[in-house]
C-alpha angles and dihedrals in degrees: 000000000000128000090261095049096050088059097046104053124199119019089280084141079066093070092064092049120107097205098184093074125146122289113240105251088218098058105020086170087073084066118207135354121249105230115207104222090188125081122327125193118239087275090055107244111137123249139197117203110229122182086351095309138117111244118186106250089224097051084037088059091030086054090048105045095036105020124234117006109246113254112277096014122088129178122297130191109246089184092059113097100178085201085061098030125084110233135251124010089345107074108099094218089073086074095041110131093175109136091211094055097058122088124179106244131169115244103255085055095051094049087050097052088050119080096239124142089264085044086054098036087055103048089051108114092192139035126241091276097047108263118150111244095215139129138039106331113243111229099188114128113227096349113087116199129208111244124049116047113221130078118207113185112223097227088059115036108171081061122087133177134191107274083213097052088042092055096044090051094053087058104049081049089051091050092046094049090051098044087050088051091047090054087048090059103043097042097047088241099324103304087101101235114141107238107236120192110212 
């Protein structure tokens, strides 16, 4: 059992359980959610309090049907779909106490399942302007390589651009840069004056 179930002995947390949920239409074989009746936090997951914390309704019931969450991993919600789900407080999944709709995930795995603006960025397969985000990322910082076409910067490593935007956007820069120094030049900083050498 895990550290929170030693402390809250019994199944009180039962009592506060509305067993007859809704089914996730997306997996209708799970059955029913579980909906916690008791508090929820401001993102609508549900909470006990043990030993005056806070403890997450979903790793609580996780802790107490499959023992200690691996190191790294915490609960997720099978029975969310965020293209069914409504975002935010309001999808019902956030409450669900059912044992057999939690599965231990890493971080990274629960964000992606999500539907959250990084769930959605990473599952893009082209940029804005209709590149395709495909091959090995190039981690080079400041030098862009053919070839691949998706840049990935080494200082953050979960974000990755469009290596032909990214090109075409160093170049408009380059020309900016000389058409501004070209200005410079003609109009004697900007007073225009023209320079004369005598």
């Amino acid at each position: 059992m895990g550290r929170v179930g030693r402390r809250l002995p019994g199944v009180r947390w039962l009592a506060r359980i509305d067993m007859a949920g809704p089914v996730p239409v997306h997996r209708p074989e799970l059955g029913p959610c579980w909906l916690w009746t008791g508090e929820t936090n401001e993102q609508g997951y549900g909470y006990i309090v043990v030993g005056g914390r806070k403890v997450s309704l979903a790793r609580y019931v996780y802790e107490r049907a499959h023992g200690p969450l691996p190191e790294g991993y915490e609960p997720d919600h099978a029975c969310h779909d965020p293209r069914v789900c409504p975002p935010g407080p309001e999808c019902p999944h956030r409450a669900c106490g059912n044992l057999g709709h939690l599965e231990a995930v890493t971080h990274r795995e629960n964000v992606l399942r999500s539907g959250a603006p990084t769930a959605i960025n990473a599952a893009k397969v082209e940029c804005l302007h209709g590149h395709p985000l495909t091959g090995d990322p190039v981690r080079v910082e400041g030098v862009f390589y053919p070839g691949g076409t998706i840049y990935v910067p080494p200082k953050r490593p979960t974000h990755r651009y469009c290596l032909i935007c990214k090109n075409r956007e160093a170049a408009e820069v380059k020309r900016l840069r000389r058409e501004c120094e070209r200005l410079l030049i003609e109009t004697a900083g900007g007073a225009g004056e023209q320079l004369t050498f005598g």
